[in-house]
N, C-alpha and C positions, 0 to 999 in steps of 0.2 A: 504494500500500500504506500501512497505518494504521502508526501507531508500536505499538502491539499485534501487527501480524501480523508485524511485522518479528521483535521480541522473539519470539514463540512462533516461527519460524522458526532464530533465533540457538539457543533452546532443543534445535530439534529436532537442528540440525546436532552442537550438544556433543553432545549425546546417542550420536549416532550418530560424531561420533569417539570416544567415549568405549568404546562398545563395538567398535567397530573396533581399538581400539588408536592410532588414528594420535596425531600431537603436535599437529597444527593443526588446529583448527575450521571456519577461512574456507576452507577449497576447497569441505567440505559446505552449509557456507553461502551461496556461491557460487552451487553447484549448486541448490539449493535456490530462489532469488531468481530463477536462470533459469527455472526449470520454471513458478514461477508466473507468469514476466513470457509466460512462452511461451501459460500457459494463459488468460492475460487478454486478451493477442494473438488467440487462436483464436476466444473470447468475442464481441470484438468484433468478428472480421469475419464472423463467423454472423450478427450482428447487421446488418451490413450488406448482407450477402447476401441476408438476409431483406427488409429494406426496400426494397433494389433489385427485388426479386421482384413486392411489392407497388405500384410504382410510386411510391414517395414521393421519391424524387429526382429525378423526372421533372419538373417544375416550376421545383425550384430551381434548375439550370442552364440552364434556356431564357432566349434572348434576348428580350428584350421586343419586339414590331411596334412599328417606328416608327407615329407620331401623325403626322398632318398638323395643323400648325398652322391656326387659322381665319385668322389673321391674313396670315399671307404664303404659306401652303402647303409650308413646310420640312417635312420628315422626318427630316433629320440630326437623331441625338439631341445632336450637339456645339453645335447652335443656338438650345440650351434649357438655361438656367438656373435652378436651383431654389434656394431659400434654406431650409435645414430650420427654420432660426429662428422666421420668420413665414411660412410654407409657401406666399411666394409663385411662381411659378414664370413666367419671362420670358425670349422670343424675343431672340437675340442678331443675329435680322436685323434687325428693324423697332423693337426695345424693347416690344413690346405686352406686360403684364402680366397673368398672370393666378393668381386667388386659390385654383382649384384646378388640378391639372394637368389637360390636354386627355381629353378619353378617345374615346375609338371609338366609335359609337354606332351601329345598322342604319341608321337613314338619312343618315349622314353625323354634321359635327361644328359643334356651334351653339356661339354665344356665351355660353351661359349663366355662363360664371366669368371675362369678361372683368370687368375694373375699369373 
């Protein structure tokens, strides 16, 4: 919430103790802060609901297929080191380095990004 919605909110709650009668402001206030925290909640799991519907989080949680390495045939992803720095990425069996990561290919996996 904006420091504006807050204020128009604080607004609305005196208001409404004010016609009520009562002495305190903060409990409409209160009440108030919850309804839209409730309706922002609602918002966003519509939102989510939807997206799940469409299949958009279908991707982000899948585990990646190990790679077999050219170099030694490892698939353990614990055997491959990647340096985000210089994006090189390197076999912790054998040390083979390579400048891009391995990929999958139909006919299997060539050397093309070995150093």
């Amino acid at each position: 919430m904006t420091h504006e919605e807050i204020d128009i909110m604080w607004q609305q709650a005196m208001r409404q103790s004010i016609e009520d009668g009562e002495m305190f402001t903060r409990y409409n206030f209160a009440k108030l802060v919850a309804e839209k925290a409730l309706a922002q909640e609602k918002a966003l799991q519509a939102l989510h609901d939807e997206n799940e519907r469409l299949g958009l989080y279908r991707d982000a949680y899948a585990q990646p297929e190990p790679v077999e390495l050219p170099c030694c045939g490892y698939t353990d992803a614990s055997a491959v080191k990647w340096n985000p720095f210089n994006g090189v990425v390197q076999c912790h069996n054998c040390g083979q380095c390579y400048t891009t990561p391995p990929q999958r290919t139909d006919n299997g996996l060539g050397n093309e990004g070995c150093l």
